[in-house]
C-alpha angles and dihedrals in degrees: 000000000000099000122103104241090181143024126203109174122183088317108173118187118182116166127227101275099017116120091205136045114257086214123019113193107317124181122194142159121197113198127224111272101012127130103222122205109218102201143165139117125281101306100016100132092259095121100040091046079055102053089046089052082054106047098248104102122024124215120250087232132352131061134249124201131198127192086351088310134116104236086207099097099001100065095132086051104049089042094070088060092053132077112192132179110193131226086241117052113262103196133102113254102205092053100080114228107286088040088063100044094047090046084053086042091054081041091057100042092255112152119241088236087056094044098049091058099040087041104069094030085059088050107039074053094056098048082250101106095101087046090057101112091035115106117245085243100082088041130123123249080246101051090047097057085042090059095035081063093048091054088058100050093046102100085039091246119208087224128031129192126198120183107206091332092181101044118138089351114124123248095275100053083045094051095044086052100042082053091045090046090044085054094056082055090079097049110066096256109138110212139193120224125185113182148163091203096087096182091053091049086056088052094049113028121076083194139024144204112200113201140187142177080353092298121115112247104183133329137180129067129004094222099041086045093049084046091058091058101037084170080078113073093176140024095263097058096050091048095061097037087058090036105029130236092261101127108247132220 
């Protein structure tokens, strides 16, 4: 686990209007094979960090690089290589479920006789195999966020990156994703994993980067972080030593 999966090096992002950066010089390496936490209060960059891993926003200064590649230049590259779920559900409505992942498969290259096979074991994975002709429209908040997943895995990405996966689902759907993610643990598969549910991420991460106002904080394992303040004994703790206790909006 000692290759870098991922390069962030002095990447600044400030946007048109805004009297401070989104994200200052920040400097960050992600191993092959981790499960980073991506954490930080209301504001803090996580969001923007995640749409320039992704291509779709570049840094004002500053490089990333993902599997050894610039992603400047080479963002259709690099995104086969990347698996994302958004914050917000990226799926029609109006297609029922089998409709959309085979519209994302046919997106990614991926042949219909593969699909028809990978398509209903994901499903039948997800609890969502006797909802497969049904459209996204008429489906929970839980089974959304299941099939948005899905959608992302579909193309079996070396690196996959979920912005707040488990965000308004019931406890179910979040227990049935936290198990799936800690499988992919054992494959290889680095993931990204922003989140406001500190004591999942420490289920789930094996490290973290805490960040705040668009500056790094901390970041490595969890273990060798929570070592360094023996004073925090959790996550948590750590999280709001590093952040403060001041409610954020």
């Amino acid at each position: 686990m000692s290759d870098v999966i991922v390069s962030v090096d002095q990447i600044t992002k400030q946007y048109r209007g805004s009297q401070s950066p989104a994200i200052s010089n920040l400097t960050l390496s992600i191993p092959s094979g981790s499960v980073l936490g991506l954490l930080g209060p209301n504001g803090a960059g996580k969001s923007t960090l995640i749409m320039m891993l992704c291509g779709l926003l570049r840094p004002d200064a500053g490089t990333i690089s993902v599997f050894n590649l610039p992603i400047a230049g080479n963002e259709t590259q690099a995104r086969k290589k990347i698996g994302v779920a958004p914050q917000e559900i990226a799926l029609f409505p109006t297609l029922t479920a089998s409709e959309n992942l085979f519209y994302f498969g046919r997106m990614y290259g991926l042949s219909s006789l593969f699909l028809k096979k990978v398509v209903p074991d994901y499903l039948d994975k997800f609890g969502l195999l006797p909802k497969s002709g049904k459209r996204v429209e008429t489906f929970s908040g839980g089974m959304k966020r299941r099939l948005n997943l899905i959608a992302a895995l579909l193309h079996q990405p070396q690196l996959l990156i979920l912005d707040e996966p488990t965000t308004g689902v019931d406890v179910q759907s979040r227990n049935m994703i936290v198990d799936f993610l800690q499988t992919l643990k054992t494959k290889n598969t680095t993931i990204i994993y922003s989140s406001h549910f500190l004591e999942e991420a420490e289920k789930i991460c094996s490290h973290v980067a805490i960040l705040d106002e668009g500056n790094l904080l901390s970041s490595g394992a969890i273990e060798s972080l929570k070592a360094n303040h023996p004073e925090c004994s959790t996550l948590e703790e750590l999280f709001l030593k590093l952040t403060g206790k001041n409610i954020r909006d």
